[in-house]
C-alpha positions as a Markdown table, in Angstrom:
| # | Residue | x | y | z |
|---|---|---|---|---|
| 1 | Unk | 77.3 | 22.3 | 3.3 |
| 2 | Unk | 75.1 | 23.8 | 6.0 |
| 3 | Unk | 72.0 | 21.3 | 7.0 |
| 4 | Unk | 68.7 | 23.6 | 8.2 |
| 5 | Unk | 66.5 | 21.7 | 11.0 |
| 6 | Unk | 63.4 | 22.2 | 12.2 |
| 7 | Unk | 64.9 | 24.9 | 14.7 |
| 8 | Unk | 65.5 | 28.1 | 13.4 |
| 9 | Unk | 69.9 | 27.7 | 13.7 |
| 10 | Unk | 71.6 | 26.1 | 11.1 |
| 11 | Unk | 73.8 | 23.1 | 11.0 |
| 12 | Unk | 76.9 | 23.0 | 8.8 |
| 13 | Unk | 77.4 | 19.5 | 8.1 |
| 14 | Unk | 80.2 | 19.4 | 5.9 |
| 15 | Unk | 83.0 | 21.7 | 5.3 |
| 16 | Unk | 86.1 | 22.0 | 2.4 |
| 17 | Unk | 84.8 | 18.2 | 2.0 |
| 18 | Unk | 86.7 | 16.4 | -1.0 |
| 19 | Unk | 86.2 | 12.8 | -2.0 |
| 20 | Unk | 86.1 | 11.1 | -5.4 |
| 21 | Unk | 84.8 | 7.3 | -6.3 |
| 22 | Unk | 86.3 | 5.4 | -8.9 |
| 23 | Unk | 84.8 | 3.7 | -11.3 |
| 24 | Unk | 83.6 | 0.2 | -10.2 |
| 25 | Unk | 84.9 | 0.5 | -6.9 |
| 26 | Unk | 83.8 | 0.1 | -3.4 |
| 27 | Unk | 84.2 | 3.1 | -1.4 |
| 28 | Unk | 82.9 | 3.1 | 2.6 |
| 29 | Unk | 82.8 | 6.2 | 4.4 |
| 30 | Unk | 82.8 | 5.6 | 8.1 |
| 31 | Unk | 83.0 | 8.2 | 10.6 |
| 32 | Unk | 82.0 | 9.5 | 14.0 |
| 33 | Unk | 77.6 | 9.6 | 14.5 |
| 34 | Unk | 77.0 | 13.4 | 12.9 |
| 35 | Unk | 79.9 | 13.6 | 11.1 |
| 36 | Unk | 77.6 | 14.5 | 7.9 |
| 37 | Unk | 77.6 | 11.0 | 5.9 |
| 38 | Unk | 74.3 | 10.8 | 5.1 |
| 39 | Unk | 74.0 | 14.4 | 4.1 |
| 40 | Unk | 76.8 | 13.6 | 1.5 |
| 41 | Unk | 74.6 | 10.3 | 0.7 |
| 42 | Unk | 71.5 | 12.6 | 0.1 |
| 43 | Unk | 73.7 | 15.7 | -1.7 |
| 44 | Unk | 75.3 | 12.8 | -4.0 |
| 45 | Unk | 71.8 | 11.0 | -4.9 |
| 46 | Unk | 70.5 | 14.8 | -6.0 |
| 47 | Unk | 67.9 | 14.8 | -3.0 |
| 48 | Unk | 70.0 | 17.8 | -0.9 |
| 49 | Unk | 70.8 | 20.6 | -2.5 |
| 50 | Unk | 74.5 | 21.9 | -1.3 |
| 51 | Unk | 74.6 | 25.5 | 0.0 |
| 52 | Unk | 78.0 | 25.7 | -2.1 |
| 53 | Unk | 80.6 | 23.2 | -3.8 |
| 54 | Unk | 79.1 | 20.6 | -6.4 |
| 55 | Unk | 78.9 | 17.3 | -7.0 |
| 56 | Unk | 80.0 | 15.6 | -10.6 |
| 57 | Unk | 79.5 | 12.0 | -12.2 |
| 58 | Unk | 82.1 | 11.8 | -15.2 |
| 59 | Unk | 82.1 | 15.5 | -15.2 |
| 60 | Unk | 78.4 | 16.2 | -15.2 |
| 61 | Unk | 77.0 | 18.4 | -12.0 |
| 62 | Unk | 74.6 | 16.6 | -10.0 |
| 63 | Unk | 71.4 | 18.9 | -9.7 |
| 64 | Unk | 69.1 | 16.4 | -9.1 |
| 65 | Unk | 67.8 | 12.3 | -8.8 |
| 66 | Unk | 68.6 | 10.4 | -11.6 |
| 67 | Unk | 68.6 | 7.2 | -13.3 |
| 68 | Unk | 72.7 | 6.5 | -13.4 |
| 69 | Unk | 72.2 | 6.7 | -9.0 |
| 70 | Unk | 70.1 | 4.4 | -7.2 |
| 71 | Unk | 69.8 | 4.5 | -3.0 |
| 72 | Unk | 69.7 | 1.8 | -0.5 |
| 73 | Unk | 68.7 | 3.3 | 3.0 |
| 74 | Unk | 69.2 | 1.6 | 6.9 |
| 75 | Unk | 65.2 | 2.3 | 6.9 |
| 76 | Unk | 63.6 | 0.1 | 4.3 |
| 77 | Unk | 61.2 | 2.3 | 2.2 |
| 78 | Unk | 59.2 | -0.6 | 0.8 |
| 79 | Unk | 56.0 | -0.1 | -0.1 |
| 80 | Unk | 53.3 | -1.6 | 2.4 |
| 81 | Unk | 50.6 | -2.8 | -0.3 |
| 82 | Unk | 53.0 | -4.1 | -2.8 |
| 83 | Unk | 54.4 | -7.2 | -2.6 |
| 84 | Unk | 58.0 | -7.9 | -2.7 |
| 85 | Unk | 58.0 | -8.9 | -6.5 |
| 86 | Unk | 56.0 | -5.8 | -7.3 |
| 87 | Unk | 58.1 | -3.4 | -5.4 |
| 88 | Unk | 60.8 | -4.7 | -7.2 |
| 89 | Unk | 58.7 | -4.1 | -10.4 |
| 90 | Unk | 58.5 | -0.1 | -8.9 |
| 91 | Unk | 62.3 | 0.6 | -9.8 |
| 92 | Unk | 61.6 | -0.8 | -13.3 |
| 93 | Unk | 58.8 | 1.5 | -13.6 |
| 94 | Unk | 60.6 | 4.5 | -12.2 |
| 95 | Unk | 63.0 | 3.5 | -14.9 |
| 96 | Unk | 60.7 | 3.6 | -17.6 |
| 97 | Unk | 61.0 | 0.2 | -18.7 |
| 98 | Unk | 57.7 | -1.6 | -17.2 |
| 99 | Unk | 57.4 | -3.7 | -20.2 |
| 100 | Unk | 60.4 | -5.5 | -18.7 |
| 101 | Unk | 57.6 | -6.3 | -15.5 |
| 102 | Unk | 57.8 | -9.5 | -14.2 |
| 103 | Unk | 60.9 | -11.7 | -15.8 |
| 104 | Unk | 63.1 | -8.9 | -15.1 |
| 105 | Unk | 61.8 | -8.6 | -11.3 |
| 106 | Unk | 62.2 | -12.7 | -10.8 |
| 107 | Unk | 65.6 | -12.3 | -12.1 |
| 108 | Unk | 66.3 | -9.6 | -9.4 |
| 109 | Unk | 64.5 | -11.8 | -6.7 |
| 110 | Unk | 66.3 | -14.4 | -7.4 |
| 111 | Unk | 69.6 | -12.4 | -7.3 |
| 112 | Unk | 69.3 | -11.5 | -3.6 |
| 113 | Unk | 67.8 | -14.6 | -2.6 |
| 114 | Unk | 64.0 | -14.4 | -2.2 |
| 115 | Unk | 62.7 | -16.6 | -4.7 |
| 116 | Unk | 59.9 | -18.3 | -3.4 |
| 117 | Unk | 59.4 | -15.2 | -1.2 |
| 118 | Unk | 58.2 | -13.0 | -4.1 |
| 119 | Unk | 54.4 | -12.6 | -3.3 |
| 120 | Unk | 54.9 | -11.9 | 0.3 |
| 121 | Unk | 54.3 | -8.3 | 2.1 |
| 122 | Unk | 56.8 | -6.3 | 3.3 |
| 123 | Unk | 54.9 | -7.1 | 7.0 |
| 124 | Unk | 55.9 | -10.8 | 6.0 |
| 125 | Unk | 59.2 | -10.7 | 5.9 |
| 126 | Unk | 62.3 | -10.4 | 8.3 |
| 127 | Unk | 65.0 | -7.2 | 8.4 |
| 128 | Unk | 66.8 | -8.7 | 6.4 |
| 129 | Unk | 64.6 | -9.7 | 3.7 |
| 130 | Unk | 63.3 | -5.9 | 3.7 |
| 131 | Unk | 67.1 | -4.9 | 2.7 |
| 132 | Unk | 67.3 | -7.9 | 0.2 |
| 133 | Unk | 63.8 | -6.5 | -1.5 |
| 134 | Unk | 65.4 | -3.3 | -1.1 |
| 135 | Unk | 68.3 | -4.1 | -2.8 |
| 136 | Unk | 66.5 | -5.9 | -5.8 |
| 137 | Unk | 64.5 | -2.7 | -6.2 |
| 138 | Unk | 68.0 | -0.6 | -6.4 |
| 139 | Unk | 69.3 | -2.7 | -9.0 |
| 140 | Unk | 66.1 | -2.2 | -11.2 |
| 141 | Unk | 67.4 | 0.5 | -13.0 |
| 142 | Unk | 70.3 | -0.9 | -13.3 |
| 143 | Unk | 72.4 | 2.8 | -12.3 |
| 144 | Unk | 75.8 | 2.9 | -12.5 |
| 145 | Unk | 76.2 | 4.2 | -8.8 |
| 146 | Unk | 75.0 | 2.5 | -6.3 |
| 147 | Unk | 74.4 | 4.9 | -2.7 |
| 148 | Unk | 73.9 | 2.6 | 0.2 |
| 149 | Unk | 73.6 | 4.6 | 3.5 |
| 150 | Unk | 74.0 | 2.4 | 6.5 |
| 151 | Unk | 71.8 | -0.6 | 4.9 |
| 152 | Unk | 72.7 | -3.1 | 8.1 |
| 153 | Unk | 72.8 | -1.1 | 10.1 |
| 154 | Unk | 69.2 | -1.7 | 12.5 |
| 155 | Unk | 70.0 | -5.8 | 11.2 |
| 156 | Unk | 71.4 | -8.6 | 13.8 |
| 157 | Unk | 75.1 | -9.5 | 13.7 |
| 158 | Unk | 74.3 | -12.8 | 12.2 |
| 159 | Unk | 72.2 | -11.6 | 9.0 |
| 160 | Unk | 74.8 | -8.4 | 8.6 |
| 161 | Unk | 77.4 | -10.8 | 8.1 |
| 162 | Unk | 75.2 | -13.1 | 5.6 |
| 163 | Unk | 74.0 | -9.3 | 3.8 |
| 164 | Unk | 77.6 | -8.7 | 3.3 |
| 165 | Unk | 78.6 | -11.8 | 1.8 |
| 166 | Unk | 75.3 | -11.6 | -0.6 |
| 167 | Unk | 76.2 | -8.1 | -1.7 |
| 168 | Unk | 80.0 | -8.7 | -2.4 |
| 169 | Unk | 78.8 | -11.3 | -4.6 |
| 170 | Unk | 76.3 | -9.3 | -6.7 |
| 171 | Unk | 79.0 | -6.3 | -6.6 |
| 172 | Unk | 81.8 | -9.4 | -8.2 |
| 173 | Unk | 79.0 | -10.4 | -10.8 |
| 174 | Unk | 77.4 | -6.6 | -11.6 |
| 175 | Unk | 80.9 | -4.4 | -10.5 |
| 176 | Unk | 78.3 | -1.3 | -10.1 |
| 177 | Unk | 80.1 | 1.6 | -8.4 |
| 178 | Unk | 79.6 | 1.4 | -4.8 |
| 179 | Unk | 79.3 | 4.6 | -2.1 |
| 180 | Unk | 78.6 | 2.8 | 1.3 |
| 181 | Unk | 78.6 | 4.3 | 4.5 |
| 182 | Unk | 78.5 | 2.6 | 7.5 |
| 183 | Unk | 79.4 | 3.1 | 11.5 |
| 184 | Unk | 81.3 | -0.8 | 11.6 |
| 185 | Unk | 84.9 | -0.8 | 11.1 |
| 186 | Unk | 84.9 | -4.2 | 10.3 |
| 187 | Unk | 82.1 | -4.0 | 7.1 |
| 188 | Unk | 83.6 | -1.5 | 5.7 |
| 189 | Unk | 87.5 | -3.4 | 5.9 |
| 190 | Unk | 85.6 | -6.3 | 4.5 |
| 191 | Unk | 83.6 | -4.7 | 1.4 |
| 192 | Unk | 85.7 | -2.1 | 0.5 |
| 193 | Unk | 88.4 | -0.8 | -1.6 |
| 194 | Unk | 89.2 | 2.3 | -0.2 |
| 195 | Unk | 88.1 | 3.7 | 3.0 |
| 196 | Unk | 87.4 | 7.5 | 3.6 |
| 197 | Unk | 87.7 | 8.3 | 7.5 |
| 198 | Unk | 85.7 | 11.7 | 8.5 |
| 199 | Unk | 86.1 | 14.0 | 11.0 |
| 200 | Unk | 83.4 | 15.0 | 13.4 |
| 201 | Unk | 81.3 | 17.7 | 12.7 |
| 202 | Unk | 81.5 | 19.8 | 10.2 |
| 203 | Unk | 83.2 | 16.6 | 8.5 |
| 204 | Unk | 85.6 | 16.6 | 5.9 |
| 205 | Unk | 87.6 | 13.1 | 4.6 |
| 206 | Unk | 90.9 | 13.0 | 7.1 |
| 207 | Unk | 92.5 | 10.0 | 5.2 |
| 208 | Unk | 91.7 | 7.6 | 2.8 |
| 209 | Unk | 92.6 | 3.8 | 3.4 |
| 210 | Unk | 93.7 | 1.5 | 1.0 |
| 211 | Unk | 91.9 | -2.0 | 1.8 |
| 212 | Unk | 94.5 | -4.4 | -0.3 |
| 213 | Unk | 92.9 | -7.4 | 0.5 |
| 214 | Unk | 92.7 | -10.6 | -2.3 |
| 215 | Unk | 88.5 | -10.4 | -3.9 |
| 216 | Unk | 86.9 | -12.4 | -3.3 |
| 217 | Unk | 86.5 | -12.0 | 0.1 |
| 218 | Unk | 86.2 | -14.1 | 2.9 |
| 219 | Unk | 84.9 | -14.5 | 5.8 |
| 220 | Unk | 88.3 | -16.8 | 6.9 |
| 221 | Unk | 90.0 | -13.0 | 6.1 |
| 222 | Unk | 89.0 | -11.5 | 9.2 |
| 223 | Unk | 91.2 | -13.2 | 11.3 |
| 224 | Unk | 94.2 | -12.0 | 9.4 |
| 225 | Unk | 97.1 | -10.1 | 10.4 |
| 226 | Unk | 96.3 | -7.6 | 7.5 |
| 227 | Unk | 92.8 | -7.2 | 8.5 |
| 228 | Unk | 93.7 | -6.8 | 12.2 |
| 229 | Unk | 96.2 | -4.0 | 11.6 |
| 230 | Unk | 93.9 | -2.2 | 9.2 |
| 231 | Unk | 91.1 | -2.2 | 11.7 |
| 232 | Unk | 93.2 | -1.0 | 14.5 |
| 233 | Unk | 94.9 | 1.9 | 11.9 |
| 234 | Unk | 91.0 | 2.9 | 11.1 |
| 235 | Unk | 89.9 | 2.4 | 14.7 |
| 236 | Unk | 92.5 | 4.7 | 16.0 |
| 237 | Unk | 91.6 | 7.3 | 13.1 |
| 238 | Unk | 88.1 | 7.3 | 14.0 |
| 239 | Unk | 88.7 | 7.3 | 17.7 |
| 240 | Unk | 90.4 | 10.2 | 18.0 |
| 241 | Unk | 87.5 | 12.1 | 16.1 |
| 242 | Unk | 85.6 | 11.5 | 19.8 |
């Protein structure tokens, strides 16, 4: 996958990269800063074309955006002059079910947490209430993969950890195929399945780790010896990609 800038040179990004997500699962990709993950994000959700190789959902090529993908990004894309209960409303819109408008949209708001936040701007609310909105909006169209590229990552410790516990729960109640990428060893041991650890630049998936912690998950399982080892095995994986 070769990545054209602004520049006249060309990037490749990605090379002889191989990765598959299972159904219902929660797959993190984590991997050294310009190792290509969000490139694969935007090739996945039909936004980047690849320069060769293909994408497939249950054997269909991926050529474009569509309705069975929906994308949660670090940067909150929320619309300025909408408030959060109508950018919620957007993704049923996009979808082509307006008529679904408002109850559906208080059910979503609700679902992340914001009731009684619904008419407020996007100005109005904190980081973290930005993802939550963001989130709600995703979940509109009710996809069957869900693409979340770095969605804590410019967010506090404090309400990353409270995010994480949020969207584990929706994931136990909606089980929505999950690709989440993120630069935290310690989010990804905790949300996950399966792990796939890139290389740097042009990346490619150098192992895949099995997370076989008990769901639901726990804040209390951080401190275990299983969790421990597994972030020291990932940590020294990703290290050595320096």
């Amino acid at each position: 996958m070769i990545f054209s800038g602004n520049s006249n040179s060309n990037t490749v990004a990605l090379d002889d990269f191989n990765l598959d997500a299972k159904k219902h699962e929660f797959l993190s990709i984590i991997g050294p800063s310009g190792c290509g993950k969000t490139t694969f994000m935007r090739v996945l959700a039909g936004l980047t074309k690849p320069s060769c190789g293909e994408v497939t959902i249950d054997g269909r090529k991926v050529t474009g955006p569509g309705p069975d993908r929906a994308v949660v990004f670090q940067e909150n894309v929320l619309m300025p002059w909408r408030n959060a209960l109508k950018n919620v409303q957007f993704g049923l819109e996009m979808s082509g079910a307006p008529d679904r408008g408002v109850a559906r949209a208080m059910e979503l708001i609700r679902l992340v947490g914001l009731e009684g936040f619904e008419k407020h701007y996007p100005d109005e609310l904190s980081g973290g209430m930005r993802q939550r909105v963001g989130l709600a909006r995703a979940l509109a169209v009710d996809p069957e993969i869900l693409l979340m590229d770095e969605p804590f990552g410019s967010l506090d410790a404090q309400t990353r950890e409270t995010l994480q516990d949020e969207l584990l729960k929706i994931w136990e109640l909606h089980r929505k195929t999950v690709v989440f990428s993120t630069h935290s060893i310690e989010e990804a041991i905790y949300v996950s399945d399966r792990i796939a650890v890139m290389t740097s630049r042009p990346g490619k998936v150098k192992k895949i780790v099995k997370v076989s912690l008990s769901r639901p998950r726990e804040y209390a399982q951080k401190m275990l010896p299983e969790f421990v080892e597994l972030r020291r095995c990932v940590w020294e994986l990703v290290r050595n990609q320096w």
